[in-house]
VEXDREN-2710 file (C-alpha; in Angstrom, 1 decimal):
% VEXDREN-2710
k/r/px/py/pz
1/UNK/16.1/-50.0/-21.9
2/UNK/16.1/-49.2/-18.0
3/UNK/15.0/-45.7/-17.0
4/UNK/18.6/-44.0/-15.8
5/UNK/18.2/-42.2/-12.5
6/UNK/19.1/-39.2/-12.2
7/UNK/19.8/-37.6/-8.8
8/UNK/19.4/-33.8/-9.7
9/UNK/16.4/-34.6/-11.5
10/UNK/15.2/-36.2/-8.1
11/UNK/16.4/-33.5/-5.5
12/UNK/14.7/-30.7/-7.7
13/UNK/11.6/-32.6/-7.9
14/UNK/11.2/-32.6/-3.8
15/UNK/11.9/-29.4/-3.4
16/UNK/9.9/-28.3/-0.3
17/UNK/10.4/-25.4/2.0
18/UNK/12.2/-25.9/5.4
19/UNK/11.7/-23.3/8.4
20/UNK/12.1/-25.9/11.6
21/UNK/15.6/-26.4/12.0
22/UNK/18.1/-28.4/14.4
23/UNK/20.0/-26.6/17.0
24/UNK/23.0/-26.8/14.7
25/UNK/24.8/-23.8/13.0
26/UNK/26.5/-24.2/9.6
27/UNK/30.4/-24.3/9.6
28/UNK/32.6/-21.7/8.0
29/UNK/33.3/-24.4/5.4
30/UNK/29.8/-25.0/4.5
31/UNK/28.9/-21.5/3.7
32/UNK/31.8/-21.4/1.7
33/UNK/31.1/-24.1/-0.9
34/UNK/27.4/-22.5/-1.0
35/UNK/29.1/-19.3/-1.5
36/UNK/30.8/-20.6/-4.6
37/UNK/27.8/-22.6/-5.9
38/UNK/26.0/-19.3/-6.1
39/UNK/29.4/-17.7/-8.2
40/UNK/29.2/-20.2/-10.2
41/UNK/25.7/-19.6/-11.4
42/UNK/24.7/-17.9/-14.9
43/UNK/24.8/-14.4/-15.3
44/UNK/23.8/-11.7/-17.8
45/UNK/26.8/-10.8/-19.7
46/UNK/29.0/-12.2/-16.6
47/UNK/28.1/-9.0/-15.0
48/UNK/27.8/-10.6/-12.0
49/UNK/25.3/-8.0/-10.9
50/UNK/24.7/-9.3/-7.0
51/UNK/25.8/-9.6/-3.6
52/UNK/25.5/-12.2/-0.8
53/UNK/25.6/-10.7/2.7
54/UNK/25.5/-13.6/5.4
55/UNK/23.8/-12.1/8.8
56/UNK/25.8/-13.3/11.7
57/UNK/24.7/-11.2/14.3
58/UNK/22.1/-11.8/16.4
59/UNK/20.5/-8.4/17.0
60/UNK/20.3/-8.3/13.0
61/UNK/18.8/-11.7/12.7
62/UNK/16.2/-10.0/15.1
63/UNK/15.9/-7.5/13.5
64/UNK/15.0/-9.2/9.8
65/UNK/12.9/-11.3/12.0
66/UNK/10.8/-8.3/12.5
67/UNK/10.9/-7.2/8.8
68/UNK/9.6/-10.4/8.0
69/UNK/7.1/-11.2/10.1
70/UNK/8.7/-14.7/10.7
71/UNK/11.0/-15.3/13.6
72/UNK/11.3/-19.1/13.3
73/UNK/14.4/-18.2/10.8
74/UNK/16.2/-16.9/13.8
75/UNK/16.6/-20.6/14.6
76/UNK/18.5/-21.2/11.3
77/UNK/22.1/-22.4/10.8
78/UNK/22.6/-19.8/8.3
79/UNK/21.4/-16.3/7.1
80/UNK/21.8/-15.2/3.9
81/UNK/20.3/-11.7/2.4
82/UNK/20.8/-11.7/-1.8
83/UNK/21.6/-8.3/-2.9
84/UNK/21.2/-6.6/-6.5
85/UNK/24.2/-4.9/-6.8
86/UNK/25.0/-2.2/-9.5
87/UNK/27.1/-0.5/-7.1
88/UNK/30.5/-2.6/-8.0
89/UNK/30.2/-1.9/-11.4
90/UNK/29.5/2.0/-10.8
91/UNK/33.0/2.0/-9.2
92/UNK/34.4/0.0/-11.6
93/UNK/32.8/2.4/-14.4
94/UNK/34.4/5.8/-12.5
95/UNK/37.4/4.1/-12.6
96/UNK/37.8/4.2/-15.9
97/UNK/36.2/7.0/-16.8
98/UNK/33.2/5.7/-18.3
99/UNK/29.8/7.5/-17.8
100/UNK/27.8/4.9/-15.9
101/UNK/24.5/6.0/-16.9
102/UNK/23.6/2.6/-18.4
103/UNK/23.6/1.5/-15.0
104/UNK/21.0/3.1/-13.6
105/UNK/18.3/1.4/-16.3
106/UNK/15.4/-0.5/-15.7
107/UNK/17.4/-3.2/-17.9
108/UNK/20.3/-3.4/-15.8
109/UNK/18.5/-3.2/-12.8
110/UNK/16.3/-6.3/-14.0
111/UNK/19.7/-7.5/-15.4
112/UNK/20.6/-7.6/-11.6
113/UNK/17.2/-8.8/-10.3
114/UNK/17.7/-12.0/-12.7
115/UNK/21.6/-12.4/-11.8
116/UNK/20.8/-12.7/-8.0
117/UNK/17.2/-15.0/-8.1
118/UNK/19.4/-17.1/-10.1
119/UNK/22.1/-17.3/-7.5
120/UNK/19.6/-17.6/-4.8
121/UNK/18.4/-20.8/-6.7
122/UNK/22.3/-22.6/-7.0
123/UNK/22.4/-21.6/-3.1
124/UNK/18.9/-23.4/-2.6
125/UNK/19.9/-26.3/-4.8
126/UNK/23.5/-26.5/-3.4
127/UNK/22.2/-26.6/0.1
128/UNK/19.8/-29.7/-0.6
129/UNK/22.1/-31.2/-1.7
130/UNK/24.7/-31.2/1.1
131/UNK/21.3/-32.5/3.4
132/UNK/19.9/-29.1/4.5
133/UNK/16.8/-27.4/3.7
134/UNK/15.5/-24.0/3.7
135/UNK/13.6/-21.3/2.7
136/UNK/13.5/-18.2/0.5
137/UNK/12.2/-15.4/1.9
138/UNK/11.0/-12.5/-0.3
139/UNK/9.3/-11.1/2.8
140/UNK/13.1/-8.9/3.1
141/UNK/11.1/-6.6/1.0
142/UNK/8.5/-5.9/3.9
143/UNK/10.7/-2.7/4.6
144/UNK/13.4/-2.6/2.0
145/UNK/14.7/1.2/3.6
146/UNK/15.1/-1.0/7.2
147/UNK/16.7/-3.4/5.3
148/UNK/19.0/-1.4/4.1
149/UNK/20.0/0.5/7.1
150/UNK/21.1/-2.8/8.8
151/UNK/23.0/-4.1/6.3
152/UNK/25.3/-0.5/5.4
153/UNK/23.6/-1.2/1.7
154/UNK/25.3/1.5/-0.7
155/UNK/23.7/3.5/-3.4
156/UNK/22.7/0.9/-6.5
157/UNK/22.1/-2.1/-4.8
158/UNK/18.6/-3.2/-3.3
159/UNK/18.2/-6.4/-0.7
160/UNK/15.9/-8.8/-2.7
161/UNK/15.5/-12.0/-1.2
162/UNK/17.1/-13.5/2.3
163/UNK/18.1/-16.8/2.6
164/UNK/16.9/-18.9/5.8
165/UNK/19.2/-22.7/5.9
166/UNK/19.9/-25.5/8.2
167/UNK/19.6/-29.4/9.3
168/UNK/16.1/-29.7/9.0
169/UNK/13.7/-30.9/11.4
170/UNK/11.5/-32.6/9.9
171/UNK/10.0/-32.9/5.9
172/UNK/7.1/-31.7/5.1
173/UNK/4.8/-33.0/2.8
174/UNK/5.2/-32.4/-0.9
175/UNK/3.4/-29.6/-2.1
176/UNK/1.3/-30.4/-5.7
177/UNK/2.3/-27.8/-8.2
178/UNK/-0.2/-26.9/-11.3
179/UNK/-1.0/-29.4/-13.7
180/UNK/1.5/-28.7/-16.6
181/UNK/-0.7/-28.2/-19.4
182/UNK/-1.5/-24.9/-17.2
183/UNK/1.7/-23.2/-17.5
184/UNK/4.1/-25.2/-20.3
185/UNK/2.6/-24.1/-23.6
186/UNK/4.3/-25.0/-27.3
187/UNK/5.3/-21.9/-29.7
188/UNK/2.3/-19.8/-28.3
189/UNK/0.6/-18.8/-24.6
190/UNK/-2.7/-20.7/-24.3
191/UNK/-4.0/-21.8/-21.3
192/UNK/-6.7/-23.4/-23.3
193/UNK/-10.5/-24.2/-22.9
194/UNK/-9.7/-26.8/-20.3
195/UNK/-8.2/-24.1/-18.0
196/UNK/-11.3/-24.3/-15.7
197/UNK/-11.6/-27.9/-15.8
198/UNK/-8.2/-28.4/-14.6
199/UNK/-7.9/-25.2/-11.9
200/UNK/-11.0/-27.0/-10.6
201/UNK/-9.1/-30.2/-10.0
202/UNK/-6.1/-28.5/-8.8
203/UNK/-8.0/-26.8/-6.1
204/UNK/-9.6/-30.0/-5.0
205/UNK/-6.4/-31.6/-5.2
206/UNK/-4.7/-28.4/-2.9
207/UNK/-7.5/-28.9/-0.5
208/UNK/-6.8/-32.3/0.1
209/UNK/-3.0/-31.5/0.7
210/UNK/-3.6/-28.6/3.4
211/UNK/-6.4/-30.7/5.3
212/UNK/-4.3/-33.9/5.1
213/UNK/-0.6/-32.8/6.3
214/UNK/0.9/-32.6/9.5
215/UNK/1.4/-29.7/10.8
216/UNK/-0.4/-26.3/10.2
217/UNK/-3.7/-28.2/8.5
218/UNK/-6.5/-25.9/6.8
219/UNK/-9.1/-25.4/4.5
220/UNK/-7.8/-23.7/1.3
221/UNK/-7.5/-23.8/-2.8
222/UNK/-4.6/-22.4/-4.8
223/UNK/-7.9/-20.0/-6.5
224/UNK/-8.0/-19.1/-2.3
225/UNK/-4.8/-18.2/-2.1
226/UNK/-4.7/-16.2/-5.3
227/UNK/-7.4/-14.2/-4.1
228/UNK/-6.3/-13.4/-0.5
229/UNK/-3.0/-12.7/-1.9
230/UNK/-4.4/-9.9/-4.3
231/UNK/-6.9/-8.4/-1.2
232/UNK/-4.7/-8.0/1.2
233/UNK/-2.8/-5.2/2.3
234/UNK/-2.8/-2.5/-0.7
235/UNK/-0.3/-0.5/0.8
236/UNK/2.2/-3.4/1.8
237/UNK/5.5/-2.8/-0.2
238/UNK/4.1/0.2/-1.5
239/UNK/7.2/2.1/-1.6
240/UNK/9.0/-0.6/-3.4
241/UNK/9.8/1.3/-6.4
242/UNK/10.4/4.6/-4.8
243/UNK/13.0/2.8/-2.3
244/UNK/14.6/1.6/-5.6
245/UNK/14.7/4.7/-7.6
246/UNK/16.1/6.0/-4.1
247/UNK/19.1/3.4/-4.4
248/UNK/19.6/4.9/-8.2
249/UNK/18.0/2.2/-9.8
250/UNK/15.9/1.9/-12.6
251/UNK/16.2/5.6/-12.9
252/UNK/15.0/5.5/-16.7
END
């Protein structure tokens, strides 16, 4: 029997990240069917514990641009910041006269944390599949208390991710991801005695990707990147978890 194609299967699979875009904004309809994709995403308990802001103005495109470090997304089609958001439910809890402490629990707060990465994804995957391409941008987290400021966040939410989309400008070469038997494991964790073996070929095979593509060639492994990622800047983000105790957050 003929292998069936599947076309999600295929979009997934060439996922790459986008950040050169065409001089061509998104319309109002547009962001509105990647609004709902992201609704319709699963969520713990159908809390719905997130927010979408879409960034409009230019001084606050700017100004993320800073907190990033990336201003090639002011040339987007379409900003989004994802936003883990208790503060709905607080209201919703006073309103009823329910003590909200629950809320302000490391499990509801990774409740939310899980509710809007998974929302981010239907956006990503909606997106690609209406012919744009972008990127996620954790890099919002740079200066969370900025972040907040621009956006008029309220007490228990936190900005988590931002969203850059738009008609791509070109594609990217497909990135290699690890070899499988290094992270999908049967009924127990066990990288196994191979791990070397194969991290080995995966850097030789990452090497050959970054020195062979188009644009923005360079010498570097994944074990490269691991390493410069862990000896970097020790106190960027550092206030992470203070900022999000500040918010009321994952209090207890």
């Amino acid at each position: 029997m003929p292998l069936v194609t599947n076309p999600i299967l295929e979009q997934l699979t060439q996922h790459r990240s986008i950040r050169e875009f065409e001089d061509q904004p998104l319309s109002p309809h547009q962001v509105t069917e990647l609004v709902n994709a992201a609704q319709h995403a699963s969520t713990s308990t159908f809390s719905q514990q997130y927010s979408i802001v879409s960034v409009t103005d230019p001084a606050k495109l700017h100004a993320i641009a800073e907190v990033t470090g990336h201003r090639w997304m002011v040339n987007g089609g379409h900003y989004f910041v994802m936003v883990a958001d208790q503060y709905r439910n607080l209201k919703i809890a006073k309103a009823h006269g329910i003590d909200p402490h629950m809320l302000h629990s490391t499990d509801k707060f990774l409740a939310s944390v899980f509710d809007t990465a998974i929302a981010t994804e239907n956006i990503m995957v909606a997106a690609e599949g209406m012919g744009l391409g972008g990127t996620i941008m954790g890099s919002v987290l740079n200066n969370p208390r900025k972040m907040i400021e621009l956006l008029n966040l309220p007490e228990m939410t936190f900005p988590l991710l931002g969203i850059a989309l738009g008609y791509p400008k070109d594609k990217p070469e497909l990135k290699p991801r690890l070899p499988k038997a290094s992270m999908h494991f049967e009924n127990q964790y066990d990288l196994g005695a191979n791990f070397d073996q194969e991290l080995t070929d995966y850097d030789q095979l990452i090497r050959e990707y970054y020195q062979s593509r188009s644009t923005n060639g360079r010498s570097e492994t994944f074990s490269h990147h691991i390493v410069s990622e862990l000896s970097g800047n020790r106190n960027l983000r550092s206030d992470l978890f203070a900022m999000i105790q500040a918010q009321g957050l994952m209090t207890h």
